[in-house]
C-alpha positions as CSV (number, residue, x, y, z in Angstrom):
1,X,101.2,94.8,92.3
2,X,105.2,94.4,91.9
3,X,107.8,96.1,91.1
4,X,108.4,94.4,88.1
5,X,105.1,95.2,86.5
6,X,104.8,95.8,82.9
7,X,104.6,99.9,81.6
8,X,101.7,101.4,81.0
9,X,102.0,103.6,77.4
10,X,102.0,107.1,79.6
11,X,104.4,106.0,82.4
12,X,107.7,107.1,83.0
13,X,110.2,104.9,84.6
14,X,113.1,106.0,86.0
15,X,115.7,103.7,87.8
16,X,119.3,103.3,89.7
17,X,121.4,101.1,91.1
18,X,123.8,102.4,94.2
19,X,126.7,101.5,96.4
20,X,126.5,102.7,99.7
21,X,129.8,103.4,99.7
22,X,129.4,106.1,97.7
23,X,127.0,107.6,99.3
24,X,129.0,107.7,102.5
25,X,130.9,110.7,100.8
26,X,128.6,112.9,101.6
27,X,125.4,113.2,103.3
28,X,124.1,115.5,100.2
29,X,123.8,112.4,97.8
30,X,121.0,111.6,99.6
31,X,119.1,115.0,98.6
32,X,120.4,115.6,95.4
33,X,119.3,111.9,94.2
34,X,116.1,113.0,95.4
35,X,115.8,115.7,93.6
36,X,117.3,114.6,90.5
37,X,114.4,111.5,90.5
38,X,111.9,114.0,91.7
39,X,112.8,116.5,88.3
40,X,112.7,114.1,85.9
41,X,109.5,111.9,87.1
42,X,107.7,115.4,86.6
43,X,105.4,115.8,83.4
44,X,104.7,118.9,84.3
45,X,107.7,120.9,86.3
46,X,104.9,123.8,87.3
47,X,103.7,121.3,89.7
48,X,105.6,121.9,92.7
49,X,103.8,120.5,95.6
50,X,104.2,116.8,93.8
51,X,108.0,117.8,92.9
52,X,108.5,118.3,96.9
53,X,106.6,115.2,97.6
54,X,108.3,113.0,95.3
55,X,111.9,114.7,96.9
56,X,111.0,114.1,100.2
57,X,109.6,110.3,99.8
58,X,112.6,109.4,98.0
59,X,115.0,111.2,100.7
60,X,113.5,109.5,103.3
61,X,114.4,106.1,101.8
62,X,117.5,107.1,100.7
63,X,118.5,108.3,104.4
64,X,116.9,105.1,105.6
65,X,119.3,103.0,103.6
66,X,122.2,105.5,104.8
67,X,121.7,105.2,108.3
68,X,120.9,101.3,108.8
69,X,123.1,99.5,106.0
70,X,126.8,99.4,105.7
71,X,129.1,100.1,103.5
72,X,129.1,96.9,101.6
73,X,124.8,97.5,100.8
74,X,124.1,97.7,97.0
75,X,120.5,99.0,96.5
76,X,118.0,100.4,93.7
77,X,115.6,102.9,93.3
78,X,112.7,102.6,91.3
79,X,110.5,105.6,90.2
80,X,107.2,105.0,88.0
81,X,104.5,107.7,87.4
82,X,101.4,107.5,85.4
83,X,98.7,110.0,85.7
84,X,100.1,112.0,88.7
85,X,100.2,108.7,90.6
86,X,103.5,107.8,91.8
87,X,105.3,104.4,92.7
88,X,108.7,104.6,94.3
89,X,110.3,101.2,95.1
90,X,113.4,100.9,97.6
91,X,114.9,97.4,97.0
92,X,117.7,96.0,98.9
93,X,119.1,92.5,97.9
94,X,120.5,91.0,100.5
95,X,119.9,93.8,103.3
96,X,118.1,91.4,105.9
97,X,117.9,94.1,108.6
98,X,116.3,96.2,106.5
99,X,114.0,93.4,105.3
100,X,113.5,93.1,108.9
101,X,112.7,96.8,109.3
102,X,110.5,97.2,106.5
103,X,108.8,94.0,107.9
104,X,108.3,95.9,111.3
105,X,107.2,99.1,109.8
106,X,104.8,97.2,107.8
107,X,103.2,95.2,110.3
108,X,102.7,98.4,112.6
109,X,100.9,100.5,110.0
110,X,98.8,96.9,109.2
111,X,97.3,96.9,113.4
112,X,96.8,100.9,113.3
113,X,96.7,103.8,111.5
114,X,99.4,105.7,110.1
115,X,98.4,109.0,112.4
116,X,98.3,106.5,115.7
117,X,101.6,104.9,114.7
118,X,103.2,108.3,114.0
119,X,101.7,109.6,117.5
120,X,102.6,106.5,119.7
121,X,106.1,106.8,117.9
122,X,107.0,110.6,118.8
123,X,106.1,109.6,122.3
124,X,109.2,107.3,122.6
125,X,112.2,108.4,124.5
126,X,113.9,107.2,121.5
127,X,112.9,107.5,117.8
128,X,112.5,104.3,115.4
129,X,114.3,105.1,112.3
130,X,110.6,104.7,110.5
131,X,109.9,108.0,112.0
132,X,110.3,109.7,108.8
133,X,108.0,107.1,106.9
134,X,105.5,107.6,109.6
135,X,104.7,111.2,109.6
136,X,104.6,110.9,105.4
137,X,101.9,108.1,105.8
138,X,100.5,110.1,108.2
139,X,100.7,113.7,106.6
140,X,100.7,112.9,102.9
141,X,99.1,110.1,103.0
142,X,101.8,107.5,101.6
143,X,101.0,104.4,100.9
144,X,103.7,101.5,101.8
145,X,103.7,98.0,100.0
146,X,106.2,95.4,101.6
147,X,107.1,93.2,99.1
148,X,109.0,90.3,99.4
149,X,108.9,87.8,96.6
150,X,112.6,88.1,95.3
151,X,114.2,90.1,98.0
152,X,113.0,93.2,99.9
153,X,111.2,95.7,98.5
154,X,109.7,98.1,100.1
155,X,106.9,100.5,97.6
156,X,105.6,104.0,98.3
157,X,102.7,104.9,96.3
158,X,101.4,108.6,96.1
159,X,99.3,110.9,94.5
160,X,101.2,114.1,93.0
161,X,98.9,117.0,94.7
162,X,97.1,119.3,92.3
């Protein structure tokens, strides 16, 4: 499935275009675009555990992009839910390192699990800036997607708890 695919009748899209630079201001844009996607992709606000999800999914992208891209990086964010299921896409024309890293982060989670990966990876003198994406395919069991038709895309799909 892409990013691009058509709506379903029920689904609520919600979408944004950045400049890093702007983000560089401070270190709280990355948390309060999370929670402003994670508000308003909510049917029903009561459900908090999906709310904190959604928040911490989209962070974890969001501080992804702000730690490995520079200044000049333009990305999007990409929210879709339909029936508590939710789709958040990262894409990032023209971010080849990034492509790279999703690539990588990809193809670990593809030759073992995501609570092996997440294990093997807090045994490292050093973390892999994945870390974060690790423990939520791990934990919460995030899904990731890598793809790469147009540019890189990288898709997180999860279930809003109950």
């Amino acid at each position: 499935m892409s990013h691009a695919d058509t709506l379903k009748s029920d689904e609520r899209p919600l979408n944004g275009r950045y400049r890093l630079d702007h983000f560089r201001n401070s270190w709280r844009h990355c948390h309060l675009t999370s929670n402003y996607f994670a508000t308003l992709g909510q049917k029903q606000p009561q459900n908090l555990s999906a709310y904190y999800l959604c928040s911490t999914v989209i962070n974890e992208l969001l501080e992804l992009v702000y730690n490995q891209c520079d200044d000049v990086t333009r990305f999007e964010l990409d929210l879709k839910v339909h029936d508590n299921q939710f789709s958040v896409s990262l894409i990032t024309p023209n971010d080849t390192h990034l492509g790279d890293l999703f690539s990588e982060f990809q193809s670990r989670l593809d030759q073992q699990s995501a609570d092996q990966a997440y294990l093997s990876e807090l045994q490292q003198e050093t973390t892999h800036p994945v870390l974060g994406l690790l423990q939520l395919a791990a934990d919460h069991q995030v899904r990731f997607e890598l793809d790469t038709a147009l540019h890189p895309v990288l898709i997180a799909r999860f279930a809003g708890a109950v």
